[in-house]
C-alpha positions in Angstrom: 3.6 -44.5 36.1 1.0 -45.1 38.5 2.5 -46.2 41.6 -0.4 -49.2 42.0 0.1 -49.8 38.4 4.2 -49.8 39.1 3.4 -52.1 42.6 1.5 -54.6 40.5 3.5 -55.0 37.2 6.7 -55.8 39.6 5.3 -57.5 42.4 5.8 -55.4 45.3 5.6 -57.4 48.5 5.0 -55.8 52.0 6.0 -57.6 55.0 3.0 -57.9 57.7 2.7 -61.0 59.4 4.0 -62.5 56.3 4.2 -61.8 53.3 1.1 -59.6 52.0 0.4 -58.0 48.3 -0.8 -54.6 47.6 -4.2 -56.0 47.8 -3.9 -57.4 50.8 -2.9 -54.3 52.5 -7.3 -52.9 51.8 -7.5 -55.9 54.8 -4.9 -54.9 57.3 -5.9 -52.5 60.4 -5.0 -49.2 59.9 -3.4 -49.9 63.0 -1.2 -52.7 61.0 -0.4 -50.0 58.2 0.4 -47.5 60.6 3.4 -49.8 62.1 4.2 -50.9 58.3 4.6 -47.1 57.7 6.3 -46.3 60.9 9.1 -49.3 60.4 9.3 -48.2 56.4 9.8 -44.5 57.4 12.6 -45.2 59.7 14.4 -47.3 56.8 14.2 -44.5 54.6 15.8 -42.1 57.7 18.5 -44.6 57.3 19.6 -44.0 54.5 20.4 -40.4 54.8 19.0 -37.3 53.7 17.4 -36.3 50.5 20.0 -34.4 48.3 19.1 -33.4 44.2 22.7 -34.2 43.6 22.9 -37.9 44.4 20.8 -40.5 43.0 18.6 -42.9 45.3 19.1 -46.3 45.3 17.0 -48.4 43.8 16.3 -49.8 47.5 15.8 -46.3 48.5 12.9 -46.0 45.7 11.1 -48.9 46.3 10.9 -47.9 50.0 9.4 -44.6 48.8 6.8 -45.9 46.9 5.9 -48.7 49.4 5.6 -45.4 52.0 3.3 -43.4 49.2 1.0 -46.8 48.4 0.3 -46.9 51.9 -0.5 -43.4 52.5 -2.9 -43.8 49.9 -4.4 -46.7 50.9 -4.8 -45.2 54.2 -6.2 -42.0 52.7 -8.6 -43.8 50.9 -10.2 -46.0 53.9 -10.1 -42.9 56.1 -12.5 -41.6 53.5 -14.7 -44.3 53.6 -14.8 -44.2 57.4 -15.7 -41.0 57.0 -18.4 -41.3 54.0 -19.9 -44.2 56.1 -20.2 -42.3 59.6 -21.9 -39.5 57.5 -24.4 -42.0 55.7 -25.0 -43.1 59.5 -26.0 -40.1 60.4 -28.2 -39.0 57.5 -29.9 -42.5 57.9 -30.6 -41.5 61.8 -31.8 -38.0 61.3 -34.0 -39.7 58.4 -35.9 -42.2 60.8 -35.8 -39.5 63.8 -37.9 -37.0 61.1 -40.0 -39.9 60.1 -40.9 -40.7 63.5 -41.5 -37.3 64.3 -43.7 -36.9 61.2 -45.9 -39.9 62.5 -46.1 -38.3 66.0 -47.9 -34.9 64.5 -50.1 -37.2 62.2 -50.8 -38.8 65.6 -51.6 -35.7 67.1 -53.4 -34.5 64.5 -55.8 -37.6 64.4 -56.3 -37.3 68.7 -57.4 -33.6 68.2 -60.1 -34.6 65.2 -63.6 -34.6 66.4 -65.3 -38.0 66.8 -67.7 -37.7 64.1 -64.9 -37.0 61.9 -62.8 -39.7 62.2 -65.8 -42.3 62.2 -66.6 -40.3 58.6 -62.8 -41.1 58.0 -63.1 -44.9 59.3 -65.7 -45.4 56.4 -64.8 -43.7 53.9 -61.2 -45.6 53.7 -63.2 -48.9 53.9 -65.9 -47.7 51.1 -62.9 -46.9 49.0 -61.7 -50.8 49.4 -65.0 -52.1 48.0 
């Protein structure tokens, strides 16, 4: 079973400043989840090490999942951090192109003759009429 899906269904609660819910933890600082996942990885040190021959505890299990719903979570807005930075900087090297653009067309203009941007000048406003 999905582990949100398993979190959700049974009401997992995750202790940060209170009592919060799986959605809740989308608006906690990762700084927040990182001590949640901290304090949750050294309950699951305490109880001993992994072994294929004896069975975890249900306590044992839901600490597990609680650790890999956080990971995920954190995963997941790491990603959008990223995705936004990298929309930043496509939206910045958009405008510097389009400003650059306008500088040549600038140029361009200041290096036409007189005559022909006058010709230019009324043509755009025959055109209007």
């Amino acid at each position: 079973m999905d582990i949100f899906k398993y979190a959700v269904k049974n009401k997992k609660r995750f202790n940060y400043k209170g009592i919060c819910t799986v959605e809740d933890l989308y608006d906690i600082p990762l700084s927040g989840l990182d001590k949640m996942y901290g304090e949750l990885k050294k309950q699951q040190k305490g109880f001993g090490e992994d072994s294929l021959l004896n069975k975890k505890s249900s306590e044992e299990k839901e600490v597990s999942i609680k650790i890999e719903i956080i990971e995920n979570i954190v995963a997941d807005r790491l990603a959008d951090i990223d995705k936004a930075k990298k929309a930043q900087q496509t939206r910045d090297r958009n405008r510097r192109i389009a400003e650059i653009i306008a500088d040549k067309e600038d140029a361009a203009l200041h290096e036409m003759s007189l005559e022909d941007l006058k010709a230019m000048l009324t043509s755009d406003v025959a055109d209007d009429e």
